[in-house]
C-alpha positions in Angstrom: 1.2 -9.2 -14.7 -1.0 -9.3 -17.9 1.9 -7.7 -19.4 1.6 -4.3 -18.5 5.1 -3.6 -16.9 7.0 -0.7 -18.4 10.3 -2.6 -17.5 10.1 -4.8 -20.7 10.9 -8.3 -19.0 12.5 -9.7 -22.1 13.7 -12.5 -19.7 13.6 -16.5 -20.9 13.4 -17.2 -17.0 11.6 -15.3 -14.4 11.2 -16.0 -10.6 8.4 -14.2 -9.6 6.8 -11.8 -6.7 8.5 -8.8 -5.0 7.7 -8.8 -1.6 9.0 -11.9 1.3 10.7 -12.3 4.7 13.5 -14.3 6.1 16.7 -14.6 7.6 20.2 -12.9 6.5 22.2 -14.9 5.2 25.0 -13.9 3.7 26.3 -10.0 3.0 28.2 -8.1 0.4 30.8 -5.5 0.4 30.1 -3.0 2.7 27.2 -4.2 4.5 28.0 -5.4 8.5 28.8 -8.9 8.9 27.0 -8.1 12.2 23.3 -8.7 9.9 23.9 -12.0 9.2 21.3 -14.2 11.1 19.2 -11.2 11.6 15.5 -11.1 10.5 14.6 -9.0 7.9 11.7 -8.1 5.9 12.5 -7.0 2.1 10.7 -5.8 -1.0 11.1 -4.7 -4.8 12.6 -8.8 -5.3 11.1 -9.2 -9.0 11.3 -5.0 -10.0 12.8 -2.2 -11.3 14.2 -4.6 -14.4 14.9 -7.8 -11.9 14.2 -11.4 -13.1 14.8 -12.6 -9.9 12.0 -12.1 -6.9 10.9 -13.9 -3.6 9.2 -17.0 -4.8 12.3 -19.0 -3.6 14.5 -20.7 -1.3 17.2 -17.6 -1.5 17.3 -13.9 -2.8 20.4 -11.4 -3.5 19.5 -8.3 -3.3 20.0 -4.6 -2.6 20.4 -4.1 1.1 18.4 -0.9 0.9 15.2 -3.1 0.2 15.9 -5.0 3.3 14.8 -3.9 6.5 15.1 -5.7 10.3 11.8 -7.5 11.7 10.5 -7.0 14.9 10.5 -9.9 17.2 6.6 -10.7 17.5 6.3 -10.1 13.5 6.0 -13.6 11.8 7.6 -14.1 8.9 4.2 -14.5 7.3 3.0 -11.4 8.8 6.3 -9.5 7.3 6.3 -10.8 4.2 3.0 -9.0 3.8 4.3 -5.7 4.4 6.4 -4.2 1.5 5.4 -2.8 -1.6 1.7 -2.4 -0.3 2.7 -1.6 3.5 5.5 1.1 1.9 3.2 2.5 -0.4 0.0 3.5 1.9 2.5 4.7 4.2 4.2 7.3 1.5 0.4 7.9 0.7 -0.5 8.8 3.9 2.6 10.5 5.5 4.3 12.0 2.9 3.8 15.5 3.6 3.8 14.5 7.5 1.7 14.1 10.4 -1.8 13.8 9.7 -2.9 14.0 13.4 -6.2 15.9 13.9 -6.9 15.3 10.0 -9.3 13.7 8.0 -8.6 11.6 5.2 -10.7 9.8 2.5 -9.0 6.3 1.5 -10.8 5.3 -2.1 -10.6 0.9 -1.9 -10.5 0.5 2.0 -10.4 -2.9 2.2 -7.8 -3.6 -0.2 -4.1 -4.4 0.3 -2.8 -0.8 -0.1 -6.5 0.4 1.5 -6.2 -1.4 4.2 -2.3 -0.6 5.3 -3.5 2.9 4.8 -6.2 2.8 6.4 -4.5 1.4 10.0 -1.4 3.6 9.3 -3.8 6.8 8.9 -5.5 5.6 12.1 -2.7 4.9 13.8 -1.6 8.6 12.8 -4.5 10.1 14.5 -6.5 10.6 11.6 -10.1 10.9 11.4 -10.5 8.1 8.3 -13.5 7.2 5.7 -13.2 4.6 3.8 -14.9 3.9 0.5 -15.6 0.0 -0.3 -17.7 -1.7 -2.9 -20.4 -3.9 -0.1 -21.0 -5.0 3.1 -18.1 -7.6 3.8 -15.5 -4.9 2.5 -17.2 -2.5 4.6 -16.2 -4.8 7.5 -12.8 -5.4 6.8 -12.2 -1.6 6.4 -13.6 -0.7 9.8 -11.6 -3.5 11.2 -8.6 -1.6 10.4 -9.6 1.3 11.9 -11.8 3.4 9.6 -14.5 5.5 11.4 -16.9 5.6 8.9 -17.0 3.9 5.6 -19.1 4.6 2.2 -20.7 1.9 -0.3 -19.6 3.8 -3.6 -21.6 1.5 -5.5 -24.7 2.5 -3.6 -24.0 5.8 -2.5 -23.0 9.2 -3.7 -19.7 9.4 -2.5 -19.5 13.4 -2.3 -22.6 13.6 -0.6 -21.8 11.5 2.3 -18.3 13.0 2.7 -20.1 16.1 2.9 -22.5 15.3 5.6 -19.7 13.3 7.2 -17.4 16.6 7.4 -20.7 18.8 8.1 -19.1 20.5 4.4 -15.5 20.9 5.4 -14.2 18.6 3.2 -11.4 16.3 3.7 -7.6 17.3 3.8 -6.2 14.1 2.3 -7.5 11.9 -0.7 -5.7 8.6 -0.7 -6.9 6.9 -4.7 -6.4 3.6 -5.7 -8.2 5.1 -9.0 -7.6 8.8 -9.9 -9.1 9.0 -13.1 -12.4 6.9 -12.0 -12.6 9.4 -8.7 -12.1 12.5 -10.8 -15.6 13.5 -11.4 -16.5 14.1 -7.3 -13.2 14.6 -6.6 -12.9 18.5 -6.2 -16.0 18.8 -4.7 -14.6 17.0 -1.7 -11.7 18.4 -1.0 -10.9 21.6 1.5 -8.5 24.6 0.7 -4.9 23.7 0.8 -5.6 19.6 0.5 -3.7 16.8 -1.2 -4.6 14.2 -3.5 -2.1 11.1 -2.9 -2.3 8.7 -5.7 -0.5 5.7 -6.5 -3.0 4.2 -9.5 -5.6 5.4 -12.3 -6.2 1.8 -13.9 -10.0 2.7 -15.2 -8.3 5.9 -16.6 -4.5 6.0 -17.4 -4.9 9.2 -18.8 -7.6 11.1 -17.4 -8.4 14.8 -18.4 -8.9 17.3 -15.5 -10.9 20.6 -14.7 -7.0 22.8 -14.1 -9.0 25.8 -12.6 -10.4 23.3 -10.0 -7.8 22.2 -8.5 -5.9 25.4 -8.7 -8.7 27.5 -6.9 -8.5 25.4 -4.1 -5.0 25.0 -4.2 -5.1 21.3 -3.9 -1.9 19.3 -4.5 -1.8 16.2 -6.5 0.8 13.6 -5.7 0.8 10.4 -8.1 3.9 8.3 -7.3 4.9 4.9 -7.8 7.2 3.3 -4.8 10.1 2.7 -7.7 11.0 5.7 -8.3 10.4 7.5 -4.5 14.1 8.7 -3.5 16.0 6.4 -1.1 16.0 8.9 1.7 11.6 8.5 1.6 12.1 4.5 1.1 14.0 4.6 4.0 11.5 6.7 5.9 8.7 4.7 5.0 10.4 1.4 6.6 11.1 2.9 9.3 8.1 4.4 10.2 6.2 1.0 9.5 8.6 -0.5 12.0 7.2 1.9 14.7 3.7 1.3 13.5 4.5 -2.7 14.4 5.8 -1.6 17.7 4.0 0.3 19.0 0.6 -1.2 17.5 1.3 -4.8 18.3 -1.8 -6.1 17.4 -2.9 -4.2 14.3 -4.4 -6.5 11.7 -1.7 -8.0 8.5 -4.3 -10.2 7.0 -3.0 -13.2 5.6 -5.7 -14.8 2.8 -4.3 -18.2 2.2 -0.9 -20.0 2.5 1.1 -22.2 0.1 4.0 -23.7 -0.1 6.6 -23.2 -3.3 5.7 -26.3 -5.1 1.7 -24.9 -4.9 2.8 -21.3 -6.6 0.2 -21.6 -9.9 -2.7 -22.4 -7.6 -1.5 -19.1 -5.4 -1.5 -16.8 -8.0 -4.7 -18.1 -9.2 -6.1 -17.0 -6.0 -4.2 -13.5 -6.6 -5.7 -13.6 -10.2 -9.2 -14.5 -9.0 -10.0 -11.2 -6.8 -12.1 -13.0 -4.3 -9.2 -13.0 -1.1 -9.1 -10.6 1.6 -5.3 -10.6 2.7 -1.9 -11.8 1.2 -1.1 -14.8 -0.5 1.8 -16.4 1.7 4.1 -18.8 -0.4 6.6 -20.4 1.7 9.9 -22.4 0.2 
């Protein structure tokens, strides 16, 4: 995307997209011939060096990517899960429960924001949201938020500091680390965590050390890549209970097309105006 991959996709052919849902096929060596016809939800198609994704009819891949689908998940609905559904759950849970706790989620309403924000919810967390106007403010409460903040119209420390009556927050979920830097601190409580899994207005931002260290607050940047398999595997997992045991919680599908329509869907990716995945269907 805009060429800004690190894997160097020197690749005359590419099939696109990372993330899908569907029905075992076939399996290699070593995998139980008891998963064929099972339904599966997968991620990581077109990464980590791949030219092959999802935007297709079939897709080899890794068995640790793929993942059984609960009965009332669509496959619409599970093809919306992976790399944004893994990664707000790592974001959320990765130093474990977060019951009781309150959590700041920078981008609420956006694919990751969103999955973390009902995930976080789900937890037993106590979750603000920051969004950027009214109909994002919407879809953030939708997914469970408590309270959400207008960070292009409000101060953004001062209302998590009323919110907290000055405690702070224990977990800081950023979609943009370097942009949040300059409140960030001032939010946070002794012996918190910063989770985060971007910095695009800032790729490499400069920090006060001191900070951070007086308040002991832990800073965990991460991309889903490079997570050890024994987390991966956590994370699915623990988004298969989420589905079971929260039935109804919202996957938001945007718009669907079918394979022959794929410019016109990522044109709708490209454009930034959808609320919810971009389905293509084979």
């Amino acid at each position: 995307r805009s060429g800004q991959s690190s894997y160097g996709y020197n690749f005359d052919r590419v099939i696109p997209n990372s993330d899908g849902a569907g029905i075992i096929d076939q399996v290699g060596p070593g995998v139980s011939k008891n998963r064929i016809g099972q339904r599966v939800w997968l991620f990581n198609g077109q990464r980590l060096g791949r030219a092959f994704g999802t935007a297709a009819e079939y897709i080899c891949i890794n068995v640790n990517y793929v993942t059984e689908l609960p009965d009332h998940v669509s496959f619409d609905e599970g093809a919306t899960l992976g790399i944004p559904g893994l990664t707000a759950y790592h974001s959320v849970f990765a130093d474990g429960s977060v019951n009781g706790k309150t959590i700041l989620i920078t981008g609420g309403a956006g694919a990751v924001g969103f999955y973390a924000t009902s995930l976080a919810s789900w937890g037993g967390a106590n979750v603000l949201c920051t969004v950027s106007g009214d109909q994002k403010a919407k879809r953030a409460l939708l997914a469970g938020a408590e309270n959400v903040i207008n960070y292009k119209t409000e101060d953004v420390a001062e209302r998590v500091d009323a919110y907290t009556k000055g405690k702070g927050v224990d977990r800081l979920i950023t979609v943009d680390f370097g942009g949040d830097l300059p409140w960030m601190t001032s939010i946070m409580r002794q012996n918190s965590c910063v989770s985060a899994y971007a910095s695009d207005s800032d790729k490499m931002p400069r920090l006060d050390f001191f900070s951070f260290m007086r308040r002991n607050i832990q800073i965990r940047p991460f991309i889903l890549n490079s997570l050890p398999q024994q987390e991966l595997s956590s994370a699915c997992s623990g988004i298969n209970r989420w589905l079971v045991e929260k039935p109804n919680s919202l996957r938001p599908i945007a718009k669907k097309f079918s394979l022959e329509d794929i410019i016109e869907a990522h044109e709708l990716v490209e454009s930034s105006t959808k609320f919810g995945t971009v389905i293509v269907n084979p």
